[in-house]
N, C-alpha and C positions, 0 to 999 in steps of 0.2 A: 089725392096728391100725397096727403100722409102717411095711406097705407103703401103706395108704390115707394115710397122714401124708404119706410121700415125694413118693406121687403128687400131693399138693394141694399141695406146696411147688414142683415143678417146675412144674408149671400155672401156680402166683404168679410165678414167674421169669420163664416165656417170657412172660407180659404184661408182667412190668416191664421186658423186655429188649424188646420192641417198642415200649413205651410211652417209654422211652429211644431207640432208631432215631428214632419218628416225632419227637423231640423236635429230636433231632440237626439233620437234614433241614430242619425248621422253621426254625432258627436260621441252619442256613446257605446255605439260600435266604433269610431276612432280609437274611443279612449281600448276599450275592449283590447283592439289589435295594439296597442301602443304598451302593453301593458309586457312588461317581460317576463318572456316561459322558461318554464323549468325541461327543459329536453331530457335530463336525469331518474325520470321516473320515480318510481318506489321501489327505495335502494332496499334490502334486507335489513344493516343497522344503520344508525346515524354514524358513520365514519366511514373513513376510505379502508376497506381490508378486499385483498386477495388470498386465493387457494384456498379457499374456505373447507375446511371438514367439520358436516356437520350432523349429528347424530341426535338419538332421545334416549336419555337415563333418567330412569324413574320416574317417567313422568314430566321431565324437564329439558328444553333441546339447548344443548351444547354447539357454540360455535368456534373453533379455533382457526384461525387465521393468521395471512401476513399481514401484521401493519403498514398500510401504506399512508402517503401524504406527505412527502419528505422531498420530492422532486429530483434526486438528486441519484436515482437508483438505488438497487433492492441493497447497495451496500452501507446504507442509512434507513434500513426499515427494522422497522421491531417498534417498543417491546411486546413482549406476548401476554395477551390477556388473553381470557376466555370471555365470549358474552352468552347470555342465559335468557332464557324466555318459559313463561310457564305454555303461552298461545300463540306463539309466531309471529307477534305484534310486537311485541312489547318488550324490549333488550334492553340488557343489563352488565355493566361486569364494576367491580372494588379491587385496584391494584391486581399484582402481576401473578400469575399462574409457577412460573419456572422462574424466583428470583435470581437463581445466579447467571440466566442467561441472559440480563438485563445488559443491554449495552454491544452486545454480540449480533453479528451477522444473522436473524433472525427468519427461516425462512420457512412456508408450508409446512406447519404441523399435521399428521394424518389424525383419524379419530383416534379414540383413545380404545385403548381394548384390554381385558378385564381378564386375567392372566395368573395362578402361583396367587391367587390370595392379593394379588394387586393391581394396580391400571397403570398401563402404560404407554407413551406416546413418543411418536418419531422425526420431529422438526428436525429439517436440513439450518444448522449452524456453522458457519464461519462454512460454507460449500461442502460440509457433510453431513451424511444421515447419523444421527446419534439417537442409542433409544435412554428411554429418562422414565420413572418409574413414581409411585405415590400411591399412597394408601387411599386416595378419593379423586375424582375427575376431577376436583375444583385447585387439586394440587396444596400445599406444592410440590410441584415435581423437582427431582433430583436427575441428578445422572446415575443410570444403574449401573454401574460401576464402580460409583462411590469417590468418584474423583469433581472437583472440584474449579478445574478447569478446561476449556477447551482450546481443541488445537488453532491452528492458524490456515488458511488456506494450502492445500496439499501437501502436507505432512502427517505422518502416519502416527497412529495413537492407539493405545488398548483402548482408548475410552468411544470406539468407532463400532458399529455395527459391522461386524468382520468376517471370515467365511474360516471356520475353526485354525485360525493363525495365522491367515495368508495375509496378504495387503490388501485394505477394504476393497470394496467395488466402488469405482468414481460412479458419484451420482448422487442425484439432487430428488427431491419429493418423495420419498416414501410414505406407500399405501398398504394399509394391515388389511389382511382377509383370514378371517378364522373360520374354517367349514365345519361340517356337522359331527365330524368324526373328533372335534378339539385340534386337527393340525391348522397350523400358521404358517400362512406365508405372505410374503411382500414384496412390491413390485414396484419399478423407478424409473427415471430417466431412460430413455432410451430405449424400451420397449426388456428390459432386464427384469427376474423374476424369479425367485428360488422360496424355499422350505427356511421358514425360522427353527431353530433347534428347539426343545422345551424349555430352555433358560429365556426365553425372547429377547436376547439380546445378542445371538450369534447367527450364523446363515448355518445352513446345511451344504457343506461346497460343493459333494456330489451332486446336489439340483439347479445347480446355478444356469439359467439359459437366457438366451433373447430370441422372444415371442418372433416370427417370421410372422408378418406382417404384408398386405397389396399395397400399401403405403408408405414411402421411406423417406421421408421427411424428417427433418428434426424431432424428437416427438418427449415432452416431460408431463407431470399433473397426470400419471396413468389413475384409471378410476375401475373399481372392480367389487364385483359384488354378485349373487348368488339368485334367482327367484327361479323358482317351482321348475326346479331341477336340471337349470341351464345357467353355466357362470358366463358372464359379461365381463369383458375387457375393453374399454374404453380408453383413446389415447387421442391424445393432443396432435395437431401437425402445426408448422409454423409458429408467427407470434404476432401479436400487436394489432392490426385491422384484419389479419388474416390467420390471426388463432381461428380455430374449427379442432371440432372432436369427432373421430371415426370407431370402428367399436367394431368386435369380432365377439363369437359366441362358441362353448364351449359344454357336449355331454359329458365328455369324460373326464376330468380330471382340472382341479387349478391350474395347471402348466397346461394345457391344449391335451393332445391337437387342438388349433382355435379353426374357424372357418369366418370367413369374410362375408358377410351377405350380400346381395349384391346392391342395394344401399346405404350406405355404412355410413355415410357422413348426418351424423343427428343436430349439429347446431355447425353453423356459418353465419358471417355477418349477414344480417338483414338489413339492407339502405331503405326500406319501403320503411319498417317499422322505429329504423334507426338503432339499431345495435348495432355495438362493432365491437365484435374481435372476442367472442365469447371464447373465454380459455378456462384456464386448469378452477377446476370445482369439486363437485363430487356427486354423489345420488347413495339417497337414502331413505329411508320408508317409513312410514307411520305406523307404528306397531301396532299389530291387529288388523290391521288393514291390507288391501293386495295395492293401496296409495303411494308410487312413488314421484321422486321429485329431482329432480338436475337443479346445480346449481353453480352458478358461474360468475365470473370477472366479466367485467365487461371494460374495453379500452376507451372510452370515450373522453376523456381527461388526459391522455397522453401520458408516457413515463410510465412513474410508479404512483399513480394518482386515481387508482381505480376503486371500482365500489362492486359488489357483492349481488347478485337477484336471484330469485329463484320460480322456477316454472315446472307444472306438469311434467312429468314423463310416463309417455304411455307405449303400449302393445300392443299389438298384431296378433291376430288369433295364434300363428304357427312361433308367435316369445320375440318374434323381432322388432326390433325399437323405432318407433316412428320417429321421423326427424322431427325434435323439439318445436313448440309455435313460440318463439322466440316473444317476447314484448319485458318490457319495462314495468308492468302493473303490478308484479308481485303478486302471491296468492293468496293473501290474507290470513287471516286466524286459524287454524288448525287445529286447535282446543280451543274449548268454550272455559272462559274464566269470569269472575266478577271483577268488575272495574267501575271505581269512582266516574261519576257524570264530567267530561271534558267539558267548557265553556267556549264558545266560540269568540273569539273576540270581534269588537265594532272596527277598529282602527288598529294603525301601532305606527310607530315614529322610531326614529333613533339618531345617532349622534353625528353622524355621516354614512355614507355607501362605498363600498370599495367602487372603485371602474370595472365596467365589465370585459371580460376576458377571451376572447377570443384564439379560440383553438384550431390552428391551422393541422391541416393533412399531411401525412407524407407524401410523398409524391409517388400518382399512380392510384390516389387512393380519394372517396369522396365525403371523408369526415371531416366533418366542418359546422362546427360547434362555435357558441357561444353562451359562455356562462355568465349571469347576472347574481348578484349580491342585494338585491333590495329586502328591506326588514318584512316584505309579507312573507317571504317562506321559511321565516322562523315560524313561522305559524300555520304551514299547510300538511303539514302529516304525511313529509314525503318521501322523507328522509335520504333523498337525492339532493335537496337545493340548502340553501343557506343563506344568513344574511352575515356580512362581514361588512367592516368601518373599513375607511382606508387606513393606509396605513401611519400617515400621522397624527391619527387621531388617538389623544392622549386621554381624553374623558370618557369616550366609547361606552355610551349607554343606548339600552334598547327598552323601548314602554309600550305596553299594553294597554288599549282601552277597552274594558269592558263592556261600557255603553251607557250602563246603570251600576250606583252602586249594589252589588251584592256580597251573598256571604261567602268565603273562598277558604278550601282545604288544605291548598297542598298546590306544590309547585314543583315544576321537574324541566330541568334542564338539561341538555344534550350541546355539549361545547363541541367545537371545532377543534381536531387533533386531542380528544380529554386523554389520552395516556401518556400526553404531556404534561396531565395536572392543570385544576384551574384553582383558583380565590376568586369571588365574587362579592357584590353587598345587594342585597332585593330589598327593595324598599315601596313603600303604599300609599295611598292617596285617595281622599274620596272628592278632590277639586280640582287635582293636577297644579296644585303649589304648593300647598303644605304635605309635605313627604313625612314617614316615620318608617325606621326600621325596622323587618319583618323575618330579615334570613341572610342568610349566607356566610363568608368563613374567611376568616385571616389568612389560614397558613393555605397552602397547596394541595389539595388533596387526587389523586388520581381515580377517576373513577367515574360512569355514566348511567345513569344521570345523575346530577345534584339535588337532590330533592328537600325541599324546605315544607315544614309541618305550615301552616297558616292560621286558621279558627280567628280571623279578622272579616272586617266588612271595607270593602273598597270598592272603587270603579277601575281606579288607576293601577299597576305595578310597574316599578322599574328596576330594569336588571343594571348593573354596572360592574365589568370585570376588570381585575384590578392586577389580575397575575394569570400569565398561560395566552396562550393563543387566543388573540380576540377573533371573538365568531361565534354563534348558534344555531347547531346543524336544526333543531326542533326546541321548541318551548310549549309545554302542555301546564294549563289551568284551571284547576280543576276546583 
């Protein structure tokens, strides 16, 4: 009787202990799916920028970009910085590249190009192309002209890139191509295209044309560039969930003849993968390598609220360009660098969450987004998501747990909007209640990331900002 007893209690066991597991499982696959996702992938930097030109000097990749994050259109975006990475990971920039154009209509800079003993570069300001010059890619740049101001929307200026004294050419995004023989030329809005003089800051007016084109669409963000003896002309059609780039190819000559292949369209929105609206970018190559790479906007934020990625671009035996595989995941490191061990953290808390945001579609169209603010993706390395307070939240602090105290280096911050400038205070803790000071700065400083020296022993850290856009695109503790 005793053993038939035992036996009918462990039988009752193992079902309640399975029936426990499955319960387990259940909850935390809820929690799993409950949990909110980053749709934004792995942006290029921690910031909102379009029309990216991005190049390697020396050893070092240059990115210049439109500032976006402003909501309110590109007639509120700027200012211009440069951001810098030694490995493709890891970006950087300290105040503004072209101080006087601070405050100005600030739109698609092209790469910079290396000219007469100097570097020069061609952002569309106040709705024209102006070239601007400097002794180093890190600027600062001037107006090569030597003038000091810019004009106003459609009014004529010597300080304009002009065609030897005529009235400029209207048009927005200028793209530098320097070929082998040292000639320059540059190409813009609307399929437009002509010879830089050797002073690089005049047109050639006798060259002046617009590329004839299978496609006539609206078309800005032209992209161009040269490999194993065939030039590429790449141009934008439409905008917004229906930006797409088409591309023609060219034996003879910078100016064409171009010929159309007969798949010309390399990137379109992808709904499977979830892009939308891959627009004006650029492509450019890892020197030493036959490695290149497309890089694009992508609309998923609506406005002027866009962010930056970059992917493969590859080739076909006979040089024609396979349509992009479009994804969010970013292509990682591209040089090999030494980097401080990151720490993962156990937890992180913060002072409030914004509400989540919900991005409705235009119509006609199936983008349909929603954005979350919770404090873990200041901590996933993704440089798409972010955690932001709401907005009356006056104390807005965000903490890290460790897990254990340990010994900690260095702290590196990436603000939300930083070319707005931030002030912070970082403070440490080995209990999570007695706090001590450890980092951070009174005045405003512009510039990503903020990085605080450490050589403390903690479990705890807490960020609290006190000036500038509250928000933390990424926080790395190292």
């Amino acid at each position: 009787m005793k053993a038939t007893t035992s036996s009918f209690l462990i039988k009752k066991l193992n079902k309640i202990n399975i029936f426990l597991v499955f319960c387990f499982f259940f909850l935390f696959n809820q929690s799993l799916k409950s949990q909110p996702s980053n749709p934004f992938g792995n942006a290029l930097v921690p910031d909102m920028i379009a029309d990216a030109s991005i190049q390697e000097i020396d050893g070092v990749f240059y990115c210049y970009a439109t500032t976006d994050g402003y909501d309110n259109g590109l007639h509120t975006s700027g200012p211009p910085v440069v951001w810098k990475s030694k490995d493709f990971v890891n970006w950087s920039f300290s105040g503004y590249y072209f101080p006087s154009a601070v405050g100005q209509v600030y739109w698609a800079p092209s790469k910079v190009v290396q000219a007469n003993g100097k570097y020069y570069i061609y952002p569309t300001i106040n709705k024209f192309m102006y070239p601007a010059v400097s002794d180093s890619p890190d600027g600062p740049f001037k107006l090569a002209k030597g003038e000091d101001e810019f004009i106003k929307p459609y009014s004529p200026s010597s300080t304009l890139l002009k065609a030897n004294g005529s009235n400029p050419p209207w048009g927005i995004d200028a793209e530098i191509f320097i070929d082998d023989d040292n000639q320059a030329y540059v190409y813009w809005q609307k399929r437009n295209a002509a010879r830089l003089n050797s002073d690089m800051i005049s047109l050639d007016s006798t060259s002046i044309i617009t590329i004839d084109s299978p496609r006539k669409s609206y078309s800005e963000g032209p992209i161009f560039f040269k490999r194993k003896g065939i030039y590429y002309y790449l141009y934008s059609q439409g905008g917004d969930e229906r930006y797409q780039y088409a591309y023609m190819m060219s034996t003879s000559s910078p100016l064409g003849p171009f010929e159309a292949p007969q798949n010309d369209i390399i990137s379109t929105t992808n709904y499977e993968r979830g892009v939308f609206g891959p627009g004006h970018g650029c492509v450019f190559n890892l020197s030493g390598t036959d490695d290149y790479y497309f890089a694009y906007l992508e609309f998923g934020r609506r406005s002027t609220n866009r962010q930056t990625y970059v992917n493969k671009l590859e080739f076909n035996e006979d040089g024609t360009i396979r349509p992009v595989d479009l994804t969010l995941d970013g292509v990682g490191a591209l040089r090999k660098i030494k980097q401080d061990k990151k720490i993962a953290i156990k937890s992180c808390k913060a002072s409030s969450v914004r509400d989540s945001l919900k991005i409705a579609p235009n119509q006609d169209s199936l983008l349909n987004r929603t954005e979350y603010f919770v404090p873990e993706f200041a901590f996933d390395s993704a440089n798409g998501s972010r955690w932001m307070p709401n907005n009356k939240d006056e104390d807005c602090w965000l903490t890290a747990d460790l897990g254990k105290t340990r010994k900690l280096k260095k702290s590196e911050v990436f603000f939300v909007r930083p070319t707005a400038g931030h002030a912070y205070i970082l403070e440490y803790s080995t209990d999570g209640k007695s706090w001590k000071s450890c980092g951070g700065h009174d005045e405003t400083e512009i510039k990503s990331p903020h990085t605080d020296v450490l050589n403390i022993k903690a479990r705890y850290l807490r960020l609290k900002i006190t000036k500038g856009i509250k928000g933390v695109w990424e926080w790395n503790i190292f």
